[in-house]
PASEBA-1860 file (N, C-alpha, C; in nm, 3 decimals):
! residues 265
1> XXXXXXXX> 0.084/-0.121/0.000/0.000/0.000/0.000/0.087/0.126/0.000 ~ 0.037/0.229/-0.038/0.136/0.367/-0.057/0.149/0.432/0.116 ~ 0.244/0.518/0.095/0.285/0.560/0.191/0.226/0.682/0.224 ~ 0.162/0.730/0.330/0.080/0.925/0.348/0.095/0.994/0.482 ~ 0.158/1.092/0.508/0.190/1.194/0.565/0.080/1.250/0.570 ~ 0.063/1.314/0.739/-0.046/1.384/0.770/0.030/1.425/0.786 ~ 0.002/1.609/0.792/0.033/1.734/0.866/-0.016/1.765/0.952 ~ -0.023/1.724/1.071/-0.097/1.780/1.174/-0.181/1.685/1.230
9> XXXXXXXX> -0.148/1.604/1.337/-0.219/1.471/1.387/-0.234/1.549/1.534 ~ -0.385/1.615/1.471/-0.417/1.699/1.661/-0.541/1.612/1.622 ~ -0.710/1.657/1.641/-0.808/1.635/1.697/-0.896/1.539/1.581 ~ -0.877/1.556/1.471/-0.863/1.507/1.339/-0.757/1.383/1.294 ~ -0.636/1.466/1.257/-0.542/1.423/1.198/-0.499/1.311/1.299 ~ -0.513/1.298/1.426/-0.451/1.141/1.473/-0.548/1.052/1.440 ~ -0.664/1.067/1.471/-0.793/0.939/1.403/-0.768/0.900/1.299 ~ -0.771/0.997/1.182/-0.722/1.024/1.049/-0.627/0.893/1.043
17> XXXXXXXX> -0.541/0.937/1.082/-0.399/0.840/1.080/-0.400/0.698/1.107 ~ -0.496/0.716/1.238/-0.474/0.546/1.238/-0.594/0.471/1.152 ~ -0.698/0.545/1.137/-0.759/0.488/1.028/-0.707/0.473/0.918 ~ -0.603/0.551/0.838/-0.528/0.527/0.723/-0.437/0.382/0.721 ~ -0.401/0.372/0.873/-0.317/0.236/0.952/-0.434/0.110/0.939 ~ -0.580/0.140/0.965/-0.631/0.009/0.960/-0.667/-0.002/0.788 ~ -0.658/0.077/0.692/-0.673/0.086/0.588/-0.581/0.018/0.523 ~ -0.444/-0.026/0.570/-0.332/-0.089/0.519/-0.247/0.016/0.481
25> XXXXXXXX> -0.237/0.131/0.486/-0.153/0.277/0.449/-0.003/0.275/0.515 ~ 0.115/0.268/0.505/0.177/0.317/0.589/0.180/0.455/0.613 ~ 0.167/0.515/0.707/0.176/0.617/0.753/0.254/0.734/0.824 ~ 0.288/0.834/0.823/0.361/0.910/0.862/0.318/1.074/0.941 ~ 0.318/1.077/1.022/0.228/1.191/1.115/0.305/1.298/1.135 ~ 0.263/1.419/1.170/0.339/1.560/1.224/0.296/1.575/1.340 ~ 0.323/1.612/1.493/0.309/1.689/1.616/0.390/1.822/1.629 ~ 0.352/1.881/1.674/0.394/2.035/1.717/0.435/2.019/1.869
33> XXXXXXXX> 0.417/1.911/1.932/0.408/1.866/2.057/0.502/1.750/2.071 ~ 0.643/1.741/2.150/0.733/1.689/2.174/0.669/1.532/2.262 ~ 0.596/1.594/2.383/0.503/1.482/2.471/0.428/1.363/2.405 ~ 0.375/1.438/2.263/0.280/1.366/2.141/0.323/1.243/2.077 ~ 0.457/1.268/2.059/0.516/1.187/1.942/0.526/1.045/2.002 ~ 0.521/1.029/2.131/0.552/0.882/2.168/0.414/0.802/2.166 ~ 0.281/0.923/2.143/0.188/0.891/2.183/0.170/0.776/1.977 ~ 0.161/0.891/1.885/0.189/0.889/1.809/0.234/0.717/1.718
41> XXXXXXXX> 0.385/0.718/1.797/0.465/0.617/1.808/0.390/0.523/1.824 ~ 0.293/0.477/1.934/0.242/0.373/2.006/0.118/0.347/1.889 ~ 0.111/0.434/1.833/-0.025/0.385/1.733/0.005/0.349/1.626 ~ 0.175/0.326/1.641/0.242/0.246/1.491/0.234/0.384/1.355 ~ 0.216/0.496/1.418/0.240/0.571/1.286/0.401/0.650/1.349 ~ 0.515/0.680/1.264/0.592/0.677/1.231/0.632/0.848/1.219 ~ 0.630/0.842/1.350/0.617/1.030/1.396/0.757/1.136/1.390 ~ 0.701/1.283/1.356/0.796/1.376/1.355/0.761/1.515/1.387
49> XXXXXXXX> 0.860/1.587/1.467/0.819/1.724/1.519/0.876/1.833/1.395 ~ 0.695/1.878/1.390/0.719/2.047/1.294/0.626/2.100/1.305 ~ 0.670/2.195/1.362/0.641/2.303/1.397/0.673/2.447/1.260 ~ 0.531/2.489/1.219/0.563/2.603/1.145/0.544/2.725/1.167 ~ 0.510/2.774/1.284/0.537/2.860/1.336/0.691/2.921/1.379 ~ 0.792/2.784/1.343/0.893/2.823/1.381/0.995/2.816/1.238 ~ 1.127/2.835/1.267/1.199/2.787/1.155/1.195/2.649/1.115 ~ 1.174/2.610/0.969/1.082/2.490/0.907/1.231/2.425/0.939
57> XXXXXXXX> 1.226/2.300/1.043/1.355/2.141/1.065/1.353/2.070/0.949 ~ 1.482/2.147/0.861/1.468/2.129/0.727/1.491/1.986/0.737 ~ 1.544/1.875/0.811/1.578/1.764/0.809/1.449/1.668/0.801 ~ 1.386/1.678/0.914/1.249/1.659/0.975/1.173/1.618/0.885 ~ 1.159/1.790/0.789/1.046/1.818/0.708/1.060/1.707/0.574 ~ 1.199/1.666/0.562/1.237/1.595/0.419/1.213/1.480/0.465 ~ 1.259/1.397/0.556/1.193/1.283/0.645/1.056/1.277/0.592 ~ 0.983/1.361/0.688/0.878/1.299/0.694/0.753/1.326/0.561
65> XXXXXXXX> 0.860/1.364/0.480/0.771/1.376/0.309/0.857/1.285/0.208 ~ 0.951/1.242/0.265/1.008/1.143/0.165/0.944/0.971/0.130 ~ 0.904/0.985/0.048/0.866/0.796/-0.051/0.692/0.833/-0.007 ~ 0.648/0.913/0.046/0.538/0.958/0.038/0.444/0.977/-0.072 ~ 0.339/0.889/-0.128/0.249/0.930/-0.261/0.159/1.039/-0.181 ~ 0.112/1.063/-0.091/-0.004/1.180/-0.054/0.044/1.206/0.056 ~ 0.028/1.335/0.033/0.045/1.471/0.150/-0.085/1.520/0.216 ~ -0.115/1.512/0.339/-0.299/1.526/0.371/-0.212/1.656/0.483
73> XXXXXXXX> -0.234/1.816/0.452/-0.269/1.918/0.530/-0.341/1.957/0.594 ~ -0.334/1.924/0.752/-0.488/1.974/0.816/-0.404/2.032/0.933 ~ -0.419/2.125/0.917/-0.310/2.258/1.039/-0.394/2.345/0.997 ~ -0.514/2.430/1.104/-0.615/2.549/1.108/-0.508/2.655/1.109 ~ -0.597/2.755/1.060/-0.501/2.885/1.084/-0.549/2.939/1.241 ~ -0.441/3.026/1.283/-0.459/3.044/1.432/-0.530/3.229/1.436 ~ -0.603/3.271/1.359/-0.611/3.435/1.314/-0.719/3.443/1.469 ~ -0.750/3.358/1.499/-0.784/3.380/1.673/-0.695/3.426/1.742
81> XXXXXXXX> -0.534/3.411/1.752/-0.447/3.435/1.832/-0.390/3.578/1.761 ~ -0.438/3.635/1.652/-0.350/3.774/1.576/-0.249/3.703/1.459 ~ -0.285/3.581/1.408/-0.203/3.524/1.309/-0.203/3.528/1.189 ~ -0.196/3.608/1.105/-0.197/3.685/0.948/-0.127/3.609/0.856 ~ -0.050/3.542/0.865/0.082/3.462/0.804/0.032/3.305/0.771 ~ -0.031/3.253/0.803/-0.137/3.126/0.754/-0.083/3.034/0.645 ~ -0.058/3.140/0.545/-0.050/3.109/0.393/0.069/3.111/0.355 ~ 0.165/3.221/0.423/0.287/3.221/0.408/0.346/3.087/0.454
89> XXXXXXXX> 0.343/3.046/0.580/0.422/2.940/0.618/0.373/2.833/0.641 ~ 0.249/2.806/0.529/0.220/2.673/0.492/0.293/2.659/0.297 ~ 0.355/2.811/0.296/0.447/2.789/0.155/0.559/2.799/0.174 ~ 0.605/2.760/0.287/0.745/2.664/0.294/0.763/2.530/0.289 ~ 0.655/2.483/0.273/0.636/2.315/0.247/0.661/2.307/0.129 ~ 0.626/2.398/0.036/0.635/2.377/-0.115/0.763/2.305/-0.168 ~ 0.906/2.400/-0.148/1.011/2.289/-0.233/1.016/2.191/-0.115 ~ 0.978/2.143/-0.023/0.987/1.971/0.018/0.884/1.902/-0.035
97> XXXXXXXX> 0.787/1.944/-0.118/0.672/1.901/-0.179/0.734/1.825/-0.320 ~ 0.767/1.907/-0.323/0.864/1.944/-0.493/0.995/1.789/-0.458 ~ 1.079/1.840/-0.370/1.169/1.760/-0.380/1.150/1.638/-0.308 ~ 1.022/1.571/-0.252/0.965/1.428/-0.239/0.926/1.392/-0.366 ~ 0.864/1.468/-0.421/0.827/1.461/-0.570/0.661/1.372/-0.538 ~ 0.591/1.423/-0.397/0.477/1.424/-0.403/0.358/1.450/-0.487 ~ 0.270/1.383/-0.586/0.190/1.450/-0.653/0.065/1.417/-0.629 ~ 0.014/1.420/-0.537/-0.097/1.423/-0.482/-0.134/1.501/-0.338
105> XXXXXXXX> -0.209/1.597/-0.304/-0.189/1.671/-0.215/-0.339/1.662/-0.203 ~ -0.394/1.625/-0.005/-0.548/1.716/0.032/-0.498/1.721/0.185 ~ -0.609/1.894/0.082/-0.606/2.011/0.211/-0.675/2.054/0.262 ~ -0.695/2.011/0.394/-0.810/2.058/0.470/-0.879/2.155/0.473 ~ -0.967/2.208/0.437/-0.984/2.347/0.468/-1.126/2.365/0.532 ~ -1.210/2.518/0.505/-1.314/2.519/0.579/-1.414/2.565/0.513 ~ -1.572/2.580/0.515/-1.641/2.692/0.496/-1.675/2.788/0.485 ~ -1.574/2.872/0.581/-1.578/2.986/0.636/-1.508/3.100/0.512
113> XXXXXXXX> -1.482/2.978/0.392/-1.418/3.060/0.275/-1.522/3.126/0.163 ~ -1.687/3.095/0.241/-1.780/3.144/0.153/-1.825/3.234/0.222 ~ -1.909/3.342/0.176/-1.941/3.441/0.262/-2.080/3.436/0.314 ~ -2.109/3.481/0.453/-2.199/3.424/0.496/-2.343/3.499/0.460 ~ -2.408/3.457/0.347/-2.534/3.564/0.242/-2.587/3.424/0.297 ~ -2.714/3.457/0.281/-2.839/3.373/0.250/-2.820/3.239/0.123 ~ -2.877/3.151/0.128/-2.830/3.076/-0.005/-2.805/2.983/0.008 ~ -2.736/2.841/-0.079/-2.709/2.761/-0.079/-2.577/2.790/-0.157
121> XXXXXXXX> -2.436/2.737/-0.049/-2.292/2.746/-0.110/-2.268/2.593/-0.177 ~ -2.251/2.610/-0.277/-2.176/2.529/-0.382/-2.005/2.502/-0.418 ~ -2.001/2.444/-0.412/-1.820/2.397/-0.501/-1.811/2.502/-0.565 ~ -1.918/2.545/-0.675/-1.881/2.632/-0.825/-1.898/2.780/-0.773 ~ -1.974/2.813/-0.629/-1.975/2.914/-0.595/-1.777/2.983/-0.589 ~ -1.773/3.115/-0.617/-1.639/3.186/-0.620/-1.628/3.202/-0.433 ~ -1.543/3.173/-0.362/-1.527/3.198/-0.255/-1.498/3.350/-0.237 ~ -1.586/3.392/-0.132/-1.553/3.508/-0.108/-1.609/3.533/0.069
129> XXXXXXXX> -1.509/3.489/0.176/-1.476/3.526/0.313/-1.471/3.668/0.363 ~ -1.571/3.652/0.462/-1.580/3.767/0.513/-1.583/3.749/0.662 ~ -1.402/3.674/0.710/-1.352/3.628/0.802/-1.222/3.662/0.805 ~ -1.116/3.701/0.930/-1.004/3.690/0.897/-0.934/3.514/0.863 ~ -1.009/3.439/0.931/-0.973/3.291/0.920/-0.964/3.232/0.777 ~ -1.138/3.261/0.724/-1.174/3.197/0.620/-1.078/3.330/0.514 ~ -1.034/3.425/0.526/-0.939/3.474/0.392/-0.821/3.417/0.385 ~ -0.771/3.359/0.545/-0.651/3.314/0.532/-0.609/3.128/0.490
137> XXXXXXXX> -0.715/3.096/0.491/-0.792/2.978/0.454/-0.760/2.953/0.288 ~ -0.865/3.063/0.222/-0.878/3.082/0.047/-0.730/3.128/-0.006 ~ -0.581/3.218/0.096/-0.486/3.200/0.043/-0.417/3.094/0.031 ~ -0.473/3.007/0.175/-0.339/2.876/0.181/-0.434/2.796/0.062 ~ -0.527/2.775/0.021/-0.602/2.674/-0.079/-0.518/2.693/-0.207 ~ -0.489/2.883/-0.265/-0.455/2.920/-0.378/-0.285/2.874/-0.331 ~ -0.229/2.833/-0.284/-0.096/2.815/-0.216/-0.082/2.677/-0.346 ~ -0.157/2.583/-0.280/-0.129/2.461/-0.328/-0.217/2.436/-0.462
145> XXXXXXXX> -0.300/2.473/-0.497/-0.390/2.462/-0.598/-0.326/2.474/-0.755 ~ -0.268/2.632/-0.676/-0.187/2.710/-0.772/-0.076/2.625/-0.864 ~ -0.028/2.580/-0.804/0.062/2.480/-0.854/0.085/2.352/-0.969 ~ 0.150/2.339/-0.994/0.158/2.251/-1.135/0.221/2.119/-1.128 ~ 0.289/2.134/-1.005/0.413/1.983/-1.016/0.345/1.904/-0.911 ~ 0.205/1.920/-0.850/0.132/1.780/-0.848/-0.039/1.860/-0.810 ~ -0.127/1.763/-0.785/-0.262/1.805/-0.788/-0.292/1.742/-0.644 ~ -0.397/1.854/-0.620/-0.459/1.945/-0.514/-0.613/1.920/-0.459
153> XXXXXXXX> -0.638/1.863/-0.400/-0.751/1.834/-0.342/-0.819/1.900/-0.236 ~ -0.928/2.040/-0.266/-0.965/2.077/-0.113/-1.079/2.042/-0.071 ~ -1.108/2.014/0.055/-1.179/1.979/0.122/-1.222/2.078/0.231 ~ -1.345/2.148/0.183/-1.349/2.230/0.301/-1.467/2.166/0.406 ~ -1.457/2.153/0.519/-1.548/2.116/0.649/-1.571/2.218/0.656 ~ -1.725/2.190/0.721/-1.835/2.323/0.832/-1.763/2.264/0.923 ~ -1.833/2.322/1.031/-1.781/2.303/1.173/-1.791/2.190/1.250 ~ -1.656/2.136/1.308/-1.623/1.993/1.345/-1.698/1.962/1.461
161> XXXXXXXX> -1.729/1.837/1.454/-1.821/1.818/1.602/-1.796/1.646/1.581 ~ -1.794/1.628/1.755/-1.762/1.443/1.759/-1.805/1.433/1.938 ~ -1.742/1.343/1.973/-1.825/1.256/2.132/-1.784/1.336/2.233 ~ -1.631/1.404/2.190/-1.605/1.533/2.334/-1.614/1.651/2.296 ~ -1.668/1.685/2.120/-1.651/1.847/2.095/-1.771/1.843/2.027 ~ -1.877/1.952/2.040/-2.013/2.006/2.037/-1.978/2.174/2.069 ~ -2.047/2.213/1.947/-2.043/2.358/1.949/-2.117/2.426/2.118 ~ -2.266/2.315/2.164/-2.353/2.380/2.248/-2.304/2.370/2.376
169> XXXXXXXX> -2.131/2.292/2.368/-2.090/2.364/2.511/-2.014/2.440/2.527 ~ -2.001/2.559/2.394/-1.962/2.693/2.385/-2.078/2.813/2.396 ~ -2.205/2.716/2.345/-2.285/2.853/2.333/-2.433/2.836/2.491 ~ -2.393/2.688/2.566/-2.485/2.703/2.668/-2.465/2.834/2.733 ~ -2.625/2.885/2.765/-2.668/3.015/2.870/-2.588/3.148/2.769 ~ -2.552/3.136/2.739/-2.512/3.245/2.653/-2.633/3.319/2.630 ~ -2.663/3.473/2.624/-2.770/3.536/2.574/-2.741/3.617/2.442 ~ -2.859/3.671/2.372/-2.899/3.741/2.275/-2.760/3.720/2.145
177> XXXXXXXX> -2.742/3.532/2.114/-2.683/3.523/2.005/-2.775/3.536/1.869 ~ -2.672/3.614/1.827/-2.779/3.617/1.687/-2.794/3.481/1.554 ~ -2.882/3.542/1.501/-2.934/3.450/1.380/-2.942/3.291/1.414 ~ -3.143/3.317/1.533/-3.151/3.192/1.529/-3.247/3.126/1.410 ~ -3.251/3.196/1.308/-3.346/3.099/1.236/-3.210/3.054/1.107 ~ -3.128/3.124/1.135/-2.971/3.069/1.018/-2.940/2.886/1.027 ~ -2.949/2.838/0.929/-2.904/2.706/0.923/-2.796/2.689/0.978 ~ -2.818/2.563/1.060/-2.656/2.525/1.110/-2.591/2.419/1.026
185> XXXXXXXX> -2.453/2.453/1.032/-2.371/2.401/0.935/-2.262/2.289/0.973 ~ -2.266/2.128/1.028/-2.181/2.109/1.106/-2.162/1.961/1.082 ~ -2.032/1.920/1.071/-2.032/1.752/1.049/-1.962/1.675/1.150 ~ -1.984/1.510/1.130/-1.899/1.461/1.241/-1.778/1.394/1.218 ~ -1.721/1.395/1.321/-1.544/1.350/1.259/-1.534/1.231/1.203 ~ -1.631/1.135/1.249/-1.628/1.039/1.184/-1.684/1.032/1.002 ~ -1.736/1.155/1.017/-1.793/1.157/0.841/-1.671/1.233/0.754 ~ -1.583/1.295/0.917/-1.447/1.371/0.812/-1.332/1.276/0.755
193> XXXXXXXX> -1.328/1.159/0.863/-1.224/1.029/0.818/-1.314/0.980/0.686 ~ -1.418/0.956/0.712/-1.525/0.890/0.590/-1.444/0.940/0.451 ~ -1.510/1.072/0.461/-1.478/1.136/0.346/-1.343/1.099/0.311 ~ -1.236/1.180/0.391/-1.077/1.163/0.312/-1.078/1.028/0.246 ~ -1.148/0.944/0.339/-1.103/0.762/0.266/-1.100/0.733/0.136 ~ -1.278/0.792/0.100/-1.372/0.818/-0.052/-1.237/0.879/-0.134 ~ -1.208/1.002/-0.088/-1.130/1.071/-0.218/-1.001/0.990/-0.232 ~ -0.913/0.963/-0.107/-0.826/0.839/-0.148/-0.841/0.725/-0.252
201> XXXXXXXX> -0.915/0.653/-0.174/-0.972/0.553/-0.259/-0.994/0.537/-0.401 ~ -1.056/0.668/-0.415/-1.101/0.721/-0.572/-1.040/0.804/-0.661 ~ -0.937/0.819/-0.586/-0.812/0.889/-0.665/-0.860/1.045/-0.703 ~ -0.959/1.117/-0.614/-1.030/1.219/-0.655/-0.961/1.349/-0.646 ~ -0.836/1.355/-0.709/-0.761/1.465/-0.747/-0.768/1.552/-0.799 ~ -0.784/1.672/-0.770/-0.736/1.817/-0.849/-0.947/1.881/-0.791 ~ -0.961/1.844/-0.685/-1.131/1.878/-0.726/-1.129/1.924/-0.578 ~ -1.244/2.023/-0.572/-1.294/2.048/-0.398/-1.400/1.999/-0.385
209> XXXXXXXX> -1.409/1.965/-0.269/-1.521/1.907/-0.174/-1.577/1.987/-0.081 ~ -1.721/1.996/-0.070/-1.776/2.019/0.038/-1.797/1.926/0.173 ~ -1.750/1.943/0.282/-1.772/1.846/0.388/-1.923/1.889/0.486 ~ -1.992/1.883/0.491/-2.113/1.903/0.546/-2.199/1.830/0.624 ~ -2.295/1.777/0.684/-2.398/1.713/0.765/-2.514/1.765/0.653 ~ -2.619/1.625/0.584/-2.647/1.644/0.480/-2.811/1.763/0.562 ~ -2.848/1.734/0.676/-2.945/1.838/0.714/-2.893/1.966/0.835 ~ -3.002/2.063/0.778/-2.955/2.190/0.834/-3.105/2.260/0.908
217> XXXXXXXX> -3.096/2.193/1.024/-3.203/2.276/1.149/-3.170/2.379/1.154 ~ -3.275/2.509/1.199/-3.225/2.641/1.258/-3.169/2.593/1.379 ~ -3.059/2.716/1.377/-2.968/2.746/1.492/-3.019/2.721/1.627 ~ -3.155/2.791/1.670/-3.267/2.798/1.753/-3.309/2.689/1.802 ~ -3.332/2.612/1.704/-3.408/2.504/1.722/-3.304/2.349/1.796 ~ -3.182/2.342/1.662/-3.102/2.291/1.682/-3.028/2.286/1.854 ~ -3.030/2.411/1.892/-2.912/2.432/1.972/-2.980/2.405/2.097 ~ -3.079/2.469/2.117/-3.195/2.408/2.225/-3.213/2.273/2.238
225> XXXXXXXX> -3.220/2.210/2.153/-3.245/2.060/2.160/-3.120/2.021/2.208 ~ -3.020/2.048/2.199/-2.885/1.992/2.193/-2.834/1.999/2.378 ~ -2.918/2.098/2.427/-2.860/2.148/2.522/-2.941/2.061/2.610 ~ -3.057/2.015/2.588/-3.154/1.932/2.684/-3.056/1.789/2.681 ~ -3.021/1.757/2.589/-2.961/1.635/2.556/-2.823/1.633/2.657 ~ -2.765/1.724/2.663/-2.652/1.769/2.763/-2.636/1.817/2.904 ~ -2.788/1.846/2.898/-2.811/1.857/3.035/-2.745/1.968/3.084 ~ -2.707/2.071/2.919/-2.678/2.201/2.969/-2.796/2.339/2.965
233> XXXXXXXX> -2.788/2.464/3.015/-2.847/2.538/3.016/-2.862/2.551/2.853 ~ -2.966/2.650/2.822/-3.017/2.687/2.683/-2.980/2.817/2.633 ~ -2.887/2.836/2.561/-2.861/2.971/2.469/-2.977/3.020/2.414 ~ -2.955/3.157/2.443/-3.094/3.273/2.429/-3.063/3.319/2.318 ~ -3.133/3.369/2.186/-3.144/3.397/2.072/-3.199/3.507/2.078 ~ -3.185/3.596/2.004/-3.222/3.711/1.977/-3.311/3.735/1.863 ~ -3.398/3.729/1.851/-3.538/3.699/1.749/-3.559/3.827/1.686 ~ -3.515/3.998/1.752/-3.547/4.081/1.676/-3.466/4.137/1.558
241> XXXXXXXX> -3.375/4.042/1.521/-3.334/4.103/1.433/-3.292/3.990/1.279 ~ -3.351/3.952/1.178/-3.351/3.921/1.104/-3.222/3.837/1.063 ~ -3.239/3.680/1.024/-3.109/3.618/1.051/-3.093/3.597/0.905 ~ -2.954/3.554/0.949/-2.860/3.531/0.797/-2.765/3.407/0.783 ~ -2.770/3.344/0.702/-2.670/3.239/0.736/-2.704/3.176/0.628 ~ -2.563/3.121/0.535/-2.550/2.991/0.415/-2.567/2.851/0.437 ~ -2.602/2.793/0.344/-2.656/2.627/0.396/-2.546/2.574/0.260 ~ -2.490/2.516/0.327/-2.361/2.437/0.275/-2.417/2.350/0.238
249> XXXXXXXX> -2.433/2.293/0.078/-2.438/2.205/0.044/-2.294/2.082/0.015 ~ -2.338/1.985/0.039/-2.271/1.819/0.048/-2.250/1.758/-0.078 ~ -2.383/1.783/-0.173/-2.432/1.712/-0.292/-2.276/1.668/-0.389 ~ -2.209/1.730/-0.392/-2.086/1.659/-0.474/-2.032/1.548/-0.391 ~ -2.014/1.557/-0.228/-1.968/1.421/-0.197/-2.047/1.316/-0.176 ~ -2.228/1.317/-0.178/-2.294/1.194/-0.229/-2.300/1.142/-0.322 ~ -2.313/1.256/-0.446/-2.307/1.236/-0.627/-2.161/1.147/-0.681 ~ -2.056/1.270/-0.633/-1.933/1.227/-0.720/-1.888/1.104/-0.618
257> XXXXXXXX> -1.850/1.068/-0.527/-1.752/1.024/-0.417/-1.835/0.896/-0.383 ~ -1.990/0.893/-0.425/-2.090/0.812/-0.365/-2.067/0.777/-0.221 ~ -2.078/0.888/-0.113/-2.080/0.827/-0.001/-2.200/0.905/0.078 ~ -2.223/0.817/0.169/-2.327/0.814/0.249/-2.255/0.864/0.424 ~ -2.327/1.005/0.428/-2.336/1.014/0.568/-2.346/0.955/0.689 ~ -2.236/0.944/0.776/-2.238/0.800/0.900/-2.335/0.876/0.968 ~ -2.376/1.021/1.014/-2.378/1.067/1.148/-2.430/1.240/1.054 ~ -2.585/1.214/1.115/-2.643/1.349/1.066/-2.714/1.422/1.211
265> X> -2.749/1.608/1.160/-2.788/1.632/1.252/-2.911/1.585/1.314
END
């Protein structure tokens, strides 16, 4: 079986990994976290520290992209912490891209690269973010896309959710959030391993994907329910003021990829 490098084996990318391991993949992982790597180790994937926030361990970086057929990027941008640079120093990977002679590349990305109008967002829709995240998002996509000496796969996810992470124990008791009648947009990690498998599998190169949860409750409705289920308090909505929010469509990864949603809202 071919050999694949994750970038970034945090909340995602370690599941990711060892599912690529029960897939028959050999595998190869990144931590930013020194403590990680033994963890890493123990799950039989074949670990290395890089960190790009710092000066790129030019040794490291050739390691752990060498005899590699696919490169899978899933490192968020941090524009929560004041981080502008996203795009820049996910294009220092480029000549180790080049000189593994990798030609297959998927890159995680997000939603947040469409702008949030009323509507249904599409693949063919032109991205246009009206986020510091999601702009820094649509540069790192044009980073690798751009490119000629191998093909580019993006994958953008709505918002991640699985058995210890749920948006509604950020927004319990919270008051007067807006736009509760806005569709919520949100998938589960297990439908995010799903997916990567499909485009592996299918050799689905050079194309973007929408990652989505194929139904979309209001916010309102959704989040309330969610919170009884948790046995947390209920986020208060603000009803007077007219909501807004895009409904991410999926339809290319049931159509093209033929896969079926493990885990809907």
């Amino acid at each position: 079986m071919a050999q694949i490098s994750v970038l970034g084996c945090g909340w995602l990318g370690f599941p990711l990994a060892k599912a690529l391991l029960q897939q028959g993949f050999k595998v190869k992982g990144s931590t930013t976290s020194v403590d990680k790597l033994e963890s890493l180790r123990g799950a039989g994937i074949d670990s290395y520290l890089i960190n790009l926030d710092t000066d790129v361990a030019e040794q490291a970086t050739a390691d752990f992209l060498r005899e590699s057929e696919i490169l899978i990027i899933n490192i968020p941008p941090k524009t929560h912490l004041g981080d502008t640079s996203y795009a820049g120093k996910l294009e220092k990977l480029l000549p180790y891209i080049q000189q593994a002679e990798i030609k297959k590349v998927l890159f995680v990305s997000a939603t947040s690269v469409y702008a949030d109008n009323d509507g249904i967002a599409t693949e063919d829709d032109i991205p246009n973010p009206d986020t510091s995240g999601g702009k820094e998002l649509l540069k790192a996509e044009q980073v690798f896309t751009n490119q000629a000496d191998f093909k580019t796969t993006v994958l953008r996810f709505s918002g991640l959710m699985g058995e210890e992470r749920h948006p509604i124990k950020f927004l319990a008791g919270r008051e007067n959030i807006a736009n509760p009648d806005a569709p919520v947009n949100l998938i589960h990690l297990e439908d995010c391993i799903g997916i990567i498998l499909k485009i592996i599998g299918k050799e689905s190169w050079g194309e973007i994907y929408n990652g989505s949860a194929p139904s979309n409750p209001s916010r309102e409705s959704y989040y309330t329910q969610k919170a009884i289920e948790y046995n947390l308090p209920a986020p208060k909505f603000n009803n007077e003021v007219p909501s807004v929010g895009k409904t991410i469509s999926s339809k290319k990864v049931t159509d093209v990829l033929e896969y079926t949603f493990i885990v809907d809202l």
